[in-house]
N, C-alpha and C positions, 0 to 999 in steps of 0.2 A: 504494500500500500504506500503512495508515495507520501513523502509528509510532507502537510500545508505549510505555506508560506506563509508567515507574519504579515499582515497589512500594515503597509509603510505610510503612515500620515502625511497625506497631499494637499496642502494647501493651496485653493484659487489665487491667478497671478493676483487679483486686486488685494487679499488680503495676506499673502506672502511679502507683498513690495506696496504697504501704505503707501497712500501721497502725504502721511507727514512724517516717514521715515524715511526721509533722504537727506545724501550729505549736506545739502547747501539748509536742512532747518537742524544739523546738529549744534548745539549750544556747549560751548563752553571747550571745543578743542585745540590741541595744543598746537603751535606752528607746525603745519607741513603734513598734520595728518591727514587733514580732507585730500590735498593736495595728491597724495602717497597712494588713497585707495582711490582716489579717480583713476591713476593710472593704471594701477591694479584694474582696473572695470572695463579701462580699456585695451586689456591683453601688453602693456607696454612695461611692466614692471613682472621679472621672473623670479623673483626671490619670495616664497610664501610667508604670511603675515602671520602675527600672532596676537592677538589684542586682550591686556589681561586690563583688569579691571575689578573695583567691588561690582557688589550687587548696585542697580541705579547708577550707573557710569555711563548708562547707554552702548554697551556692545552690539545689544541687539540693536538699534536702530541704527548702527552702524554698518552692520551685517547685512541687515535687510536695502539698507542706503546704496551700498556699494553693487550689490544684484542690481539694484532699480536702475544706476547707472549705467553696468553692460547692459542691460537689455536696450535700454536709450542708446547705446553705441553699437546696436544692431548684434548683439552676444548674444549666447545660451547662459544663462546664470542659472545655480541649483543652492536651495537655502534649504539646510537640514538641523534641527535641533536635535543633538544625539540622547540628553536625553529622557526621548521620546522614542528611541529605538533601542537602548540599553537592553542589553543578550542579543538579538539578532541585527546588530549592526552590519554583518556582511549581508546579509539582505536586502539595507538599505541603499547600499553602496551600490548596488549592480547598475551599469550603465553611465555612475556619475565619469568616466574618462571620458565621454562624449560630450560632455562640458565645455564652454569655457571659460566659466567661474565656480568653485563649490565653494561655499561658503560654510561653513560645520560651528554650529554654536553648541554651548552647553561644555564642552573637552571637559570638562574636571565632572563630568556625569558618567562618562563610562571608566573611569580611574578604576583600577582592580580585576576591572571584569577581563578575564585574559583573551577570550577570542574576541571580545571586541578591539581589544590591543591591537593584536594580530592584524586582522582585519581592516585598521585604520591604518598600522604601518602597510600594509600593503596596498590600499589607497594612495596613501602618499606618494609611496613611488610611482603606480601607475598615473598618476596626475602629473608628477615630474617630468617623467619620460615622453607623456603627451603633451609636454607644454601647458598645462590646464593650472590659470592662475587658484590661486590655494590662500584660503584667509580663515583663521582659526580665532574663538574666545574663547577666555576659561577665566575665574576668578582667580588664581595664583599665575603666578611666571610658574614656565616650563620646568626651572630647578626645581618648584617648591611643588610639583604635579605630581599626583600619588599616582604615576604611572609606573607599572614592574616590571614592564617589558625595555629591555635596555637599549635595541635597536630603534624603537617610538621614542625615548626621551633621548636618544641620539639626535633623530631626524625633528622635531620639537624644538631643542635647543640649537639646531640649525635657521630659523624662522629666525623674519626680524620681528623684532619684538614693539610694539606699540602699547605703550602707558596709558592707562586712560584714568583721569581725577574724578571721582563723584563731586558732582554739583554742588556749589554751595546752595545758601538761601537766595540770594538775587540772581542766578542761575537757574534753579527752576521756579522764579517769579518768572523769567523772560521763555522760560516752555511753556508754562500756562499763559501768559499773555500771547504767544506767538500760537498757539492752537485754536486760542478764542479768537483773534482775529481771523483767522483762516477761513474759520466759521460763521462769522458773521456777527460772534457773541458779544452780547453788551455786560462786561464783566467788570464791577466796583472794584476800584484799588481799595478801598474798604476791606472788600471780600476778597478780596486774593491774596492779601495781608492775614486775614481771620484764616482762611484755609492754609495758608503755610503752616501756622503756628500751632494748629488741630489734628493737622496728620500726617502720616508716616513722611518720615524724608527720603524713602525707598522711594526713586522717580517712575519705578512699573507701579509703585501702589499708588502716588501721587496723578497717574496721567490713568489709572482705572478709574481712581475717581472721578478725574473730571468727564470720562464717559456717562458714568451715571449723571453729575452735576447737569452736562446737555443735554442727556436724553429727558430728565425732570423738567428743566427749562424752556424745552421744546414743549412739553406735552401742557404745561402751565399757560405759554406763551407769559413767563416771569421774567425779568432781567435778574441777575444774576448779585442779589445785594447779600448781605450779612444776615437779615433777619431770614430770607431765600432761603442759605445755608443752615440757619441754624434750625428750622422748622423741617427739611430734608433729613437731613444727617440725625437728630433725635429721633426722627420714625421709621428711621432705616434700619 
């Protein structure tokens, strides 16, 4: 009996590659980096990336920024978060060397698990050998990656390495400004002062909520003030 296949989580292009995750609305990065994955996006940089970062540093939006790019430069790009395929990652991998961007988020999610080691070092190389640009996160640098496979933290600490700083406070004041506008949102410096100061400084938990804050907004037809907030958030 042959044994089934794991279903590898496929995200539709629109919500794989947001329109407000792209390079030009990353906030708060360091000289050279937007600059580094453009070229990367556009097959003109061979050296594969590594973007370590805390949690809310935006790697994913940076991840996802950089696909949106190749694909604008007329590329194949592939954005995979590993892990959401932890134990059968060779399954997931099949056919990314016909790429010409993989993007691989999460790295510090498959740490330990050995055939996914395996598995991604031999990715690696088959991406190399195809030329197929290569852009990797993980919350630790490569030395400190609880990888035990010696040839992967070989080919890992080969990668250039790219820092990334979590935001301060007036840095994701200017993501929620920059997303309200986008939108059309009439959002109180009041209340975006009051929501800073209320909730998590983790930027995935901080830009969930402002999903919910719109979808309230909208359905209210409310501008978005402090009392807004505080009547929301208490019945939620």
């Amino acid at each position: 009996m042959a044994r089934s296949q794991p279903l590898v989580p496929q995200l539709p292009l629109a919500l794989r590659f947001p329109p407000e995750q792209r390079l030009a609305t990353y906030v708060g990065a360091a000289s050279g980096v937007i600059e580094r994955l453009q070229l990367l996006a556009e097959g003109g940089m061979p050296d594969a990336l590594y973007l370590q970062g805390s949690n809310g540093s935006g790697k994913t939006h940076l991840l996802l920024g950089t696909c949106a790019a190749a694909e604008a430069a007329g590329k194949r790009p592939q954005y995979l978060s590993l892990a959401r395929v932890r134990g059968h990652a060779r399954d997931a991998f099949v056919g990314f060397e016909h790429a010409d961007l993989v993007a691989l988020d999460d790295l510090d999610a498959i740490s330990g698990e050995h055939d996914d080691e395996v598995a991604l070092f031999d990715l690696h190389n088959r991406l190399r050998d195809a030329g197929v640009g290569l852009i990797y996160s993980a919350v630790p640098a490569p030395a400190m990656l609880q990888v035990t496979l010696p040839d992967l933290r070989s080919r890992l600490a080969q990668c250039t390495l790219v820092p990334l700083r979590a935001l301060d406070d007036a840095g994701r004041a200017a993501v929620l400004r920059q997303r309200a506008a986008s939108r059309g949102l009439a959002f109180d410096e009041a209340a975006l002062d009051w929501l800073l100061t209320r909730c998590s400084r983790d930027l995935s938990d901080l830009t969930a909520m402002f999903e919910q804050i719109d979808r309230a907004s909208l359905a209210a037809q409310r501008r978005i003030t402090v009392p807004f907030l505080r009547q929301l958030l208490d019945t939620a």
